[in-house]
Backbone bond lengths (Angstrom), bond angles and torsions (degrees), N, CA, C in turn:
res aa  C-N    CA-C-N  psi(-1)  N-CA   C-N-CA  omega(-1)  CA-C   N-CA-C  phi
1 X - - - 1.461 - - 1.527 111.80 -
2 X 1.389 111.68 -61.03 1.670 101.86 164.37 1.363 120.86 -33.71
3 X 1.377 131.10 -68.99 1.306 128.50 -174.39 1.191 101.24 -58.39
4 X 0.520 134.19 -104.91 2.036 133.94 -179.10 2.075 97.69 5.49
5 X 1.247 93.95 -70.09 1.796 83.71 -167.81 1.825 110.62 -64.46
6 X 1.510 107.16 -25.34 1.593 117.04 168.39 1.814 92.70 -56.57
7 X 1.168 129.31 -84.30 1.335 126.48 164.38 1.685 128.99 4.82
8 X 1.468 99.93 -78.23 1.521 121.25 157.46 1.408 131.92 -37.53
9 X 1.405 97.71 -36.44 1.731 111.15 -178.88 1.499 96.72 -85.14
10 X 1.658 114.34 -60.05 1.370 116.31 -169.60 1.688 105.32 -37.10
11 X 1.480 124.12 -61.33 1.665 124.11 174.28 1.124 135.52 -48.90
12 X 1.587 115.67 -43.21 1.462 113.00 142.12 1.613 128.92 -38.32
13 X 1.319 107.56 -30.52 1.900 112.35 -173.83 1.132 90.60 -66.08
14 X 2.027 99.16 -50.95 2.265 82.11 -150.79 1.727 124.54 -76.49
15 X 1.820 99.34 5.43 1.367 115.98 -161.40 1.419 106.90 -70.95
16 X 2.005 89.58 -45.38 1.572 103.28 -158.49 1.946 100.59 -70.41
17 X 1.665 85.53 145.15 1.689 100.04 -176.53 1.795 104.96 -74.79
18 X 1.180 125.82 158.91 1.059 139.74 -171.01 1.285 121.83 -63.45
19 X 1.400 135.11 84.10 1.799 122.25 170.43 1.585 100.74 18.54
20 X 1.002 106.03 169.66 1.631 151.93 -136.24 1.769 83.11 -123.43
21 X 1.449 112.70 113.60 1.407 115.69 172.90 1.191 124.92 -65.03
22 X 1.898 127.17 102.27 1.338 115.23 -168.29 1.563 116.49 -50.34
23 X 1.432 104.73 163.66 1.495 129.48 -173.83 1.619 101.60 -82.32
24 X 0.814 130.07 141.96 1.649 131.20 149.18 1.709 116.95 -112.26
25 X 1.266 107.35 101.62 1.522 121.64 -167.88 1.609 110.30 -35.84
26 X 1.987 109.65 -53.51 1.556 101.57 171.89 1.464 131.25 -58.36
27 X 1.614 105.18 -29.26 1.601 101.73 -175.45 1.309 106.26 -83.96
28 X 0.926 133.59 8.14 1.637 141.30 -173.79 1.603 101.25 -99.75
29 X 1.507 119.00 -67.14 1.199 123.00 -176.05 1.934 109.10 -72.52
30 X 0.793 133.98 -22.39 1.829 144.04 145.28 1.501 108.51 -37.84
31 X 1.374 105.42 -56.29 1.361 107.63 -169.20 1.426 106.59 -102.85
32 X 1.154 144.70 29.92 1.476 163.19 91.30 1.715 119.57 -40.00
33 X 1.127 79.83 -58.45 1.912 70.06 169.64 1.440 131.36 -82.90
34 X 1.340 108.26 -17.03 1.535 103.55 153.51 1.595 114.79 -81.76
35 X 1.257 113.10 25.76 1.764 98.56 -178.24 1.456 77.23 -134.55
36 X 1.648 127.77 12.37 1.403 116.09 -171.72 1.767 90.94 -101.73
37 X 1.438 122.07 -29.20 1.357 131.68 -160.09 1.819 101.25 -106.57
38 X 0.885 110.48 -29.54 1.763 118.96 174.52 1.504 93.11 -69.69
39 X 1.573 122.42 -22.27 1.913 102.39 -179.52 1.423 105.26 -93.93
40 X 1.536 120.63 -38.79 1.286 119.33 171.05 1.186 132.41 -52.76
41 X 2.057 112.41 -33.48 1.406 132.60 158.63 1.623 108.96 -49.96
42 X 1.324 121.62 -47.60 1.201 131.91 170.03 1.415 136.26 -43.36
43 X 1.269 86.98 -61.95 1.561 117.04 -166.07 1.726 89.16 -72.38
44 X 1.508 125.96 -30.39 1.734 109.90 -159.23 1.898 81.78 -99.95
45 X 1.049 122.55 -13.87 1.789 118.43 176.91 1.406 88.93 -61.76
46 X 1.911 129.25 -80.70 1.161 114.77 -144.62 1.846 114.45 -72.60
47 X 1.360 105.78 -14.36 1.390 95.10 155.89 1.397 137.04 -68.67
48 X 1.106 122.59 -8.23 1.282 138.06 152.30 1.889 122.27 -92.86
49 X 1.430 98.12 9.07 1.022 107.04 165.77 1.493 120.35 -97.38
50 X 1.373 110.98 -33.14 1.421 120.57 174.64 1.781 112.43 -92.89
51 X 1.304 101.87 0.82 1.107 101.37 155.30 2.099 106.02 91.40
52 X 1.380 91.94 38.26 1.700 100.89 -171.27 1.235 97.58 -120.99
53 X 0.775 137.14 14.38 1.842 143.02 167.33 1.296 104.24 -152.75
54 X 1.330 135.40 158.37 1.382 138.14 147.22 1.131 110.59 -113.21
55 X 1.335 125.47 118.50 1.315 145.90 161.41 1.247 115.67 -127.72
56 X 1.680 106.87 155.46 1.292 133.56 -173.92 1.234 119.69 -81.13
57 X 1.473 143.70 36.26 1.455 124.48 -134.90 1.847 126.85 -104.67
58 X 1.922 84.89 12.39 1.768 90.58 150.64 1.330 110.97 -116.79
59 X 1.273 140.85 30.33 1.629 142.52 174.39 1.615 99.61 -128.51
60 X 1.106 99.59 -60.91 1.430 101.44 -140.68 1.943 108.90 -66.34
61 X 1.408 117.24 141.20 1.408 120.91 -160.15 1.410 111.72 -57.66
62 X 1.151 127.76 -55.33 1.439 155.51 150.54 1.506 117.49 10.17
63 X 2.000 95.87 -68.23 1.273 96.34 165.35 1.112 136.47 -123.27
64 X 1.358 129.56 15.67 1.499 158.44 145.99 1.799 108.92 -42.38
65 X 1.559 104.68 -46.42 1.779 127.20 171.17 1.343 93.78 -55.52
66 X 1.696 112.73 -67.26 1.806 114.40 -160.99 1.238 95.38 -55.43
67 X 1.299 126.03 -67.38 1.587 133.59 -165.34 1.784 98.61 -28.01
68 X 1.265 106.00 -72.58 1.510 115.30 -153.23 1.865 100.39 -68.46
69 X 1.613 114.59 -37.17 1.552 94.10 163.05 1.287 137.10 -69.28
70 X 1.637 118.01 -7.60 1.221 119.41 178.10 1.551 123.97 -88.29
71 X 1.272 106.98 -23.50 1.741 155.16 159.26 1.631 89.53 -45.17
72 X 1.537 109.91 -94.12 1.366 113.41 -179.74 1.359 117.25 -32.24
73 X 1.927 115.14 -72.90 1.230 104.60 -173.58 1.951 133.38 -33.66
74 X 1.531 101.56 -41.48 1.573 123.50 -175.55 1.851 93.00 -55.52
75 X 1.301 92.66 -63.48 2.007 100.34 -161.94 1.611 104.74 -53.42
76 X 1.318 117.61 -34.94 1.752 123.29 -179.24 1.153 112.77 -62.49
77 X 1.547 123.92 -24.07 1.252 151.45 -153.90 1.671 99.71 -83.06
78 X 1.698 81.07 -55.33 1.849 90.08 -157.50 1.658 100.29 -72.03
79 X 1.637 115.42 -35.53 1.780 110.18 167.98 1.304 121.34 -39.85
80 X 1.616 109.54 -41.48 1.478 121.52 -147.18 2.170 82.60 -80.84
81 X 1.239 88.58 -45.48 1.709 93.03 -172.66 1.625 108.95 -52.43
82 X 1.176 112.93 -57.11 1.608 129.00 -168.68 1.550 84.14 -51.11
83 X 1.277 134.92 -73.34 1.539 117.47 -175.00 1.319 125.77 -60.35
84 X 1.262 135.39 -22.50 1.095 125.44 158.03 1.554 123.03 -60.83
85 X 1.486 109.58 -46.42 1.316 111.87 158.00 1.635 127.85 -14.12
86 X 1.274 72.05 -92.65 1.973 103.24 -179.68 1.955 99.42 -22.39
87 X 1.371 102.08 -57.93 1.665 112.14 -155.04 1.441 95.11 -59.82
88 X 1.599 137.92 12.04 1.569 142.27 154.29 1.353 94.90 -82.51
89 X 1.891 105.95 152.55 1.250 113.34 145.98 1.127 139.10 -44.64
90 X 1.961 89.00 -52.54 1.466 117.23 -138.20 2.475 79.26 -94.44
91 X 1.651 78.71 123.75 1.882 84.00 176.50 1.388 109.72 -99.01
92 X 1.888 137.07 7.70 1.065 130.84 -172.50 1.428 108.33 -84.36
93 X 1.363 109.61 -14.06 1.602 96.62 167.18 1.440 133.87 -79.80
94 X 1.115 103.33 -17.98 1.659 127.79 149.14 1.112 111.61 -36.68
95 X 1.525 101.11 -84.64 2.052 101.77 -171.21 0.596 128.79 -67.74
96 X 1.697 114.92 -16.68 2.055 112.79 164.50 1.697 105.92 -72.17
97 X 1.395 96.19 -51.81 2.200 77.78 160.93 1.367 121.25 -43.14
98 X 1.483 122.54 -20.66 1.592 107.52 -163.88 1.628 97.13 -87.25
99 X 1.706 100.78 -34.22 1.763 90.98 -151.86 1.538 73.89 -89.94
100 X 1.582 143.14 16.39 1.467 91.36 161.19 1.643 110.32 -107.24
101 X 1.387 92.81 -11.06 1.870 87.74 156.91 1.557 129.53 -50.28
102 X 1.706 105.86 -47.58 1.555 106.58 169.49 1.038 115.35 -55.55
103 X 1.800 129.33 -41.04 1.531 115.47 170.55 1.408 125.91 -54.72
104 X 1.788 116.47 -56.24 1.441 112.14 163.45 1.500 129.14 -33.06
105 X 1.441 108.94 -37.54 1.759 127.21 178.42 1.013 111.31 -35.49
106 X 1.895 98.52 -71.99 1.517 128.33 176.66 1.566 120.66 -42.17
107 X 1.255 84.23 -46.44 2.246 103.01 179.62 1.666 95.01 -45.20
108 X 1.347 96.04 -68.64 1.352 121.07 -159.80 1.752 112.22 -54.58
109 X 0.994 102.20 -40.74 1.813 91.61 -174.41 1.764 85.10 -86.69
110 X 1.379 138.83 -71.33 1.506 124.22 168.18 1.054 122.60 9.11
111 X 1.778 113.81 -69.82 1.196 122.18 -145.08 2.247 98.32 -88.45
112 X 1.427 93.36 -16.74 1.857 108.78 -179.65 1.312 97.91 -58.32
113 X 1.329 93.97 -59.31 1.942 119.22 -157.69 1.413 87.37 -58.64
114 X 1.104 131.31 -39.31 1.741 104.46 -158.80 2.045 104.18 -88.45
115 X 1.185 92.06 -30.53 1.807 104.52 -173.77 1.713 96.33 -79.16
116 X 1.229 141.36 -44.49 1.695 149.11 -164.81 1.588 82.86 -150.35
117 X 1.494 99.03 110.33 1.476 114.46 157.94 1.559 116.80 -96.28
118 X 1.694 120.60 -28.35 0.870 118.61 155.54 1.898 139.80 -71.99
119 X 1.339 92.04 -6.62 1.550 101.95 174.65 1.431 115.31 -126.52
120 X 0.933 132.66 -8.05 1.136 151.81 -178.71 1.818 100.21 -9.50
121 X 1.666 104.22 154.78 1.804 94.82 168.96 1.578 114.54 -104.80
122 X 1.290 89.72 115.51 1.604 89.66 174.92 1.778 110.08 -107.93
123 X 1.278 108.29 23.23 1.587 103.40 164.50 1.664 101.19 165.05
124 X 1.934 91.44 80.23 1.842 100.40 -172.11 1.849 77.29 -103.00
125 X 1.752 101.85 -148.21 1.232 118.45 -150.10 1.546 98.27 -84.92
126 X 0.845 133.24 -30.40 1.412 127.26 -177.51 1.916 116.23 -83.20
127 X 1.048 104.33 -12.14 1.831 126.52 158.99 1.677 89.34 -69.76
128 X 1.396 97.42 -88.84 1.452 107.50 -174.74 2.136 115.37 -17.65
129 X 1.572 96.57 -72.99 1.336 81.12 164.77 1.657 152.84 -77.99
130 X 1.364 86.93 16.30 1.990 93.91 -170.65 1.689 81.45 -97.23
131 X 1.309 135.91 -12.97 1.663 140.74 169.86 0.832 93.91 -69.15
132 X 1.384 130.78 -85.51 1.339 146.27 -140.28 1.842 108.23 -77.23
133 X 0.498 118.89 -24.52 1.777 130.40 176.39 1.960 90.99 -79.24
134 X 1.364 107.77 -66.72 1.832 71.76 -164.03 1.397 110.80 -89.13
135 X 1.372 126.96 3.40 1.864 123.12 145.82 1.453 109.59 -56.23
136 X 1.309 131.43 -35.63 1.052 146.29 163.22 1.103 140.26 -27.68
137 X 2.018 105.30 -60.42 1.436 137.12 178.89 1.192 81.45 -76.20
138 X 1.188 157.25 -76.29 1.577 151.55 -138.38 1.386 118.76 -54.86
139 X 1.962 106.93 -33.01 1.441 124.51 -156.87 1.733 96.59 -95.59
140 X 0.855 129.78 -15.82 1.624 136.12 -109.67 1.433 95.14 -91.73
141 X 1.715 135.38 -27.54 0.707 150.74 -137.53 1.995 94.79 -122.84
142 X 1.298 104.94 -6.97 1.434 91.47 167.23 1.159 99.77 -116.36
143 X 1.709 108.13 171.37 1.677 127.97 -155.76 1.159 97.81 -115.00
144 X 1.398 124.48 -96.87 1.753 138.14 -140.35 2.137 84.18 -99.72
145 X 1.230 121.74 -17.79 1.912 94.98 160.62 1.313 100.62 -68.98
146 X 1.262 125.96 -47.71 1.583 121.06 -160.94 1.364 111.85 -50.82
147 X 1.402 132.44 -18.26 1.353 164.78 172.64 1.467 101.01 -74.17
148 X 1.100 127.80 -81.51 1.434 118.94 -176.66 1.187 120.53 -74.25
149 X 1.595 117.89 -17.95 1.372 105.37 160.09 1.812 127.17 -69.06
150 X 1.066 110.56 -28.02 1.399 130.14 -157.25 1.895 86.80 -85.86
151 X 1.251 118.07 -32.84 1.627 111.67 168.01 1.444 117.89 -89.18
152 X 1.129 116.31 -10.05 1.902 126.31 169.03 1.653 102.43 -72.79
153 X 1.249 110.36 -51.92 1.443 130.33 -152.36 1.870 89.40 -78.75
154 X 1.557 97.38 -63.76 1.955 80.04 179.35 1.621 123.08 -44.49
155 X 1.587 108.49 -50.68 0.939 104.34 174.48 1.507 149.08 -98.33
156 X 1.284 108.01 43.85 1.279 120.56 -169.40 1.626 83.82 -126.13
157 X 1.475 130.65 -27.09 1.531 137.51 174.22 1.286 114.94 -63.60
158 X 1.520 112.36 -27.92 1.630 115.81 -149.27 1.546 91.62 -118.47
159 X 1.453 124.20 -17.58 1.317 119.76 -168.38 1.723 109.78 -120.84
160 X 1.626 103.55 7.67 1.888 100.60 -163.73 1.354 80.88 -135.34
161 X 1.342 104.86 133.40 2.085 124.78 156.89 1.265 112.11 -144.11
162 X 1.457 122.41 137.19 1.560 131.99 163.05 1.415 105.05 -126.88
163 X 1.475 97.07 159.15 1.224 124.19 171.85 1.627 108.82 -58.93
164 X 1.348 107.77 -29.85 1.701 106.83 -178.99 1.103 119.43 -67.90
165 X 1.158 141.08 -23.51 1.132 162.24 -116.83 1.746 101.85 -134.56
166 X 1.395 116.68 -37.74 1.436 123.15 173.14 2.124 103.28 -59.78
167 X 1.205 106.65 -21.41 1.594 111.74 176.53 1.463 111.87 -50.54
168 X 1.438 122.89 125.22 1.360 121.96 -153.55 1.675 115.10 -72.23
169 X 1.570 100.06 -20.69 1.360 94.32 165.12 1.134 132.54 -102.75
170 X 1.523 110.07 20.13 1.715 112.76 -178.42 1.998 90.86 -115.07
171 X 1.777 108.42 6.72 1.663 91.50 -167.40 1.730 109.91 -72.97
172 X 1.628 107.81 -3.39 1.082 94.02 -158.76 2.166 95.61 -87.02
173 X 1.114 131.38 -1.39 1.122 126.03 165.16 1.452 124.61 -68.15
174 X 1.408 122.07 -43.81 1.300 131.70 159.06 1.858 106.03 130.63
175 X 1.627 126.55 -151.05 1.435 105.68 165.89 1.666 98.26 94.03
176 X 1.621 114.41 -18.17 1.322 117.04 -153.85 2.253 103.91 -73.21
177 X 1.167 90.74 150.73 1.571 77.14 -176.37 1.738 116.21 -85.41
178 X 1.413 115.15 6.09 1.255 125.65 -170.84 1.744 97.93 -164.58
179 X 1.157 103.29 135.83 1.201 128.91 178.57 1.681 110.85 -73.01
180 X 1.416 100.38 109.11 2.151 117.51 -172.78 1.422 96.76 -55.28
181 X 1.521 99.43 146.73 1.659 115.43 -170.53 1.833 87.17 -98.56
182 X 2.038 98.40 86.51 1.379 97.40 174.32 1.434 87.67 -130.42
183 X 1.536 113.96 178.35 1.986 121.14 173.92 1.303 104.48 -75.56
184 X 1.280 120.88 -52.34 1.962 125.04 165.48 1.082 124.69 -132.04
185 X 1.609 116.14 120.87 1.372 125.04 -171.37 1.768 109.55 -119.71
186 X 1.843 101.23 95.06 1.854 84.67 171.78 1.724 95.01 -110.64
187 X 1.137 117.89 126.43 1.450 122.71 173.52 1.711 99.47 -85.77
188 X 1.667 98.26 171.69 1.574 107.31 -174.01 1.437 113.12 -96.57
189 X 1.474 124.77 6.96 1.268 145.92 130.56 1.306 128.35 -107.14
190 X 1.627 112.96 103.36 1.138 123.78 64.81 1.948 96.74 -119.43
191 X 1.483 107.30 -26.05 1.296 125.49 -164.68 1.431 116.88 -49.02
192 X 1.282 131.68 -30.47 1.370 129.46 155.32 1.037 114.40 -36.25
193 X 1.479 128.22 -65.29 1.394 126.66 161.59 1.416 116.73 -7.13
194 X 1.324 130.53 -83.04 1.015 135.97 166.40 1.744 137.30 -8.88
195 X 1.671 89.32 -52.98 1.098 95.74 -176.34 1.565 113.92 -95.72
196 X 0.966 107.11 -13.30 1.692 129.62 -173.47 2.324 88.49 -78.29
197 X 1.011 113.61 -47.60 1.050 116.00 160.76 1.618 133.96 -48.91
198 X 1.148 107.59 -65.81 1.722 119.84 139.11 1.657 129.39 -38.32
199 X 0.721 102.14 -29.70 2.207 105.41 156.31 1.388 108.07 -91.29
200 X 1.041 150.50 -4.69 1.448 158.65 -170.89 1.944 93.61 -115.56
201 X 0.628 106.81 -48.00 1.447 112.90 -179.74 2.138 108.53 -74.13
202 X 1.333 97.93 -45.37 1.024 97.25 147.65 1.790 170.95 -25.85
203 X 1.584 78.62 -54.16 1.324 107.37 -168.10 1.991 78.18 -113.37
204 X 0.575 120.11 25.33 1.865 127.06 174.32 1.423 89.16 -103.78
205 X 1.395 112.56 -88.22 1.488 130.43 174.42 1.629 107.95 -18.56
206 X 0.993 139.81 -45.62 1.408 170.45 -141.29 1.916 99.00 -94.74
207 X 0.866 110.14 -65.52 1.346 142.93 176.39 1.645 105.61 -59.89
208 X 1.363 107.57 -64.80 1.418 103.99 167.26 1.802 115.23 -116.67
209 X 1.358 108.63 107.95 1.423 118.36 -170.97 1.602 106.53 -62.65
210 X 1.245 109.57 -30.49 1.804 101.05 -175.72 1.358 114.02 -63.39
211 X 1.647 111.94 -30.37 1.503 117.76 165.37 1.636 93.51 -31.27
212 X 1.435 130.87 -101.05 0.909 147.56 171.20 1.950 122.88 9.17
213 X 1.256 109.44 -34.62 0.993 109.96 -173.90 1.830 114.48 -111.54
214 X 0.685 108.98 23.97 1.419 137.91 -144.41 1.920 99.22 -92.23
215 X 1.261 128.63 70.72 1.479 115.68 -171.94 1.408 105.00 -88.60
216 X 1.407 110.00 155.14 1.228 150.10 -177.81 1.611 135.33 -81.88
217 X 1.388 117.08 26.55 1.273 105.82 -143.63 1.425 126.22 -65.57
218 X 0.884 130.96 0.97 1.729 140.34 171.15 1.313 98.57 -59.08
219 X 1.592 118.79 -44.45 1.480 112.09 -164.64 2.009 95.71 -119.81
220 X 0.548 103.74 -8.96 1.403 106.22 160.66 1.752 139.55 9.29
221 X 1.903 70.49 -63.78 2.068 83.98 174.26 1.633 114.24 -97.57
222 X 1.544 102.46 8.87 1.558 89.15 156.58 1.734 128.99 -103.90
223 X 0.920 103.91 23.69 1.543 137.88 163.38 1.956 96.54 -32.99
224 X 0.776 90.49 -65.94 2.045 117.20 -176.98 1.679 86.12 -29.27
225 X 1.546 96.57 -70.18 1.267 101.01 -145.79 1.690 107.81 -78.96
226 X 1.242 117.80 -15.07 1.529 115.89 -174.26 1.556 114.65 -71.75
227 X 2.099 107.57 -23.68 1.097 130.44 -166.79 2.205 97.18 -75.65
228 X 0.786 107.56 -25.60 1.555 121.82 -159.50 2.183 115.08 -119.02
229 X 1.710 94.65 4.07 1.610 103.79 -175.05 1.504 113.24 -32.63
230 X 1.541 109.58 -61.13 1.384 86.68 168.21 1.351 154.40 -32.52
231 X 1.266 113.19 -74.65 1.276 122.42 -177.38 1.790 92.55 -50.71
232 X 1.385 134.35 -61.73 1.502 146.37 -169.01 1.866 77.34 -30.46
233 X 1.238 101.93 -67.04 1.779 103.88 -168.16 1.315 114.33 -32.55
234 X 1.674 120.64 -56.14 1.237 117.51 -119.73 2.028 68.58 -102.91
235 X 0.968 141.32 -71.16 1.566 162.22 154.80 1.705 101.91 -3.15
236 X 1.458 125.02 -56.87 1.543 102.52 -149.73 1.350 98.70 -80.02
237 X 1.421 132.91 -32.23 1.732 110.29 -171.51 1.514 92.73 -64.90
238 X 1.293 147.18 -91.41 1.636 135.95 -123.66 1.671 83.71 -63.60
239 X 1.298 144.34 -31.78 1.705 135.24 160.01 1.513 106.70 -21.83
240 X 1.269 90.67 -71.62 1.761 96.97 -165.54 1.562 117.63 -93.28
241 X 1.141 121.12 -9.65 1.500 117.22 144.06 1.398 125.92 -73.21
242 X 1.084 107.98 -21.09 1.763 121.85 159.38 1.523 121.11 -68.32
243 X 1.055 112.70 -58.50 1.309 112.79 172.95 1.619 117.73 -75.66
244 X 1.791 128.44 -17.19 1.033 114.00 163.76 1.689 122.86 -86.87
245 X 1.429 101.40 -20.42 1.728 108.53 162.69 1.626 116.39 -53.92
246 X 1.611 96.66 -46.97 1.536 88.85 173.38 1.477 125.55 -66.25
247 X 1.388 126.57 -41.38 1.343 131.03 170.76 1.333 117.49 -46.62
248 X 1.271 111.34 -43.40 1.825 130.24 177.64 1.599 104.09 -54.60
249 X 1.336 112.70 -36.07 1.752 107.65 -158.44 1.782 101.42 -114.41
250 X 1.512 118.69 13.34 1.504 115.08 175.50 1.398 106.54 -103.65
């Protein structure tokens, strides 16, 4: 009878799904504040979309800089995540992140195509990361290559362009000699880099757990929002093109 209910218990163990993936207060509030500066990046684009500011915002240094640090911050994010990830058994929380990235994807070039049919995004940041996440999962488990790859990869992005590469179905790799007339364009050169950087940074964190515990309080109360990026993603432009359409027409 013991063995049998030892038995019984043992199957119940291997049934039950894995705890609830702890929180880490800094990567939460990090990744809140880049979804705090990606709305302000936003929010000052479509005012210059309706034509209430004039800005430059594929030349000018200013915000080409913001663009690419807010860009960075997100992709460092998603390395640092992919290793935390991994250190679960249980990988189904993964692939429901993946397939609901492919849905957002889908939203996302849809929702381009119907507002800019001529610019539409056929491979912005949320393309970028449903790539880069499962090249990612594969890498995730090495340290100091992820390091030299992630400095090969920037700079072979930032320093190499062909004419081949302008071919509409190779634009989404990068290499391109002119930047595609799309709404968001992160190619997987140079931007892998990034994230290939972010698993190295990762697996740091990993290495030393106090990293890990490490709060933030300046940025603190955007914790909320780093926990929930998506939806924040997919939700704040038609928000604030909504609410500035309405202001425009009272």
């Amino acid at each position: 009878m013991k063995k049998r209910a030892e038995k019984i218990s043992a199957m119940h163990t291997t049934r039950m799904p894995d705890a609830a993936p702890p929180r880490y207060p800094a990567i939460d509030a990090l990744r809140g504040f880049a979804i705090l500066l990606m709305i302000a990046y936003h929010f000052s684009f479509d005012l210059n979309y309706l034509g209430w500011i004039h800005q430059d915002f594929n030349n000018a240094p200013f915000w080409l800089t913001a663009r690419a640090c807010i860009v960075s911050l997100f992709l460092l994010l998603v390395g640092v995540s992919l290793v935390l990830n991994a250190q679960r058994a249980d990988s189904s929380t993964f692939w429901r992140r993946q397939i609901r990235l492919l849905a957002a994807c889908l939203a996302v070039s849809l929702g381009s195509y119907m507002m800019f049919p001529q610019s539409f995004i056929f491979f912005g940041i949320l393309h970028f990361i449903l790539l880069a996440s499962l090249l990612g999962r594969i890498v995730v488990k090495f340290y100091y290559a992820n390091l030299l790859a992630s400095l090969l990869v920037l700079l072979a992005g930032t320093a190499y362009s062909s004419p081949l590469f302008n071919t509409p179905w190779l634009q989404w790799v990068g290499f391109m000699t002119y930047k595609p007339y799309t709404e968001d364009y992160v190619p997987f050169f140079p931007w892998m880099g990034v994230v290939l950087a972010g698993i190295f940074l990762g697996r740091l964190m990993v290495k030393n757990p106090a990293w890990l515990k490490i709060k933030l309080p300046a940025i603190q109360p955007l914790a909320p929002a780093g926990r929930h990026s998506l939806a924040i993603y997919l939700l704040h432009q038609p928000v604030l093109l909504g609410i500035l359409f309405l202001v425009a027409s009272s």
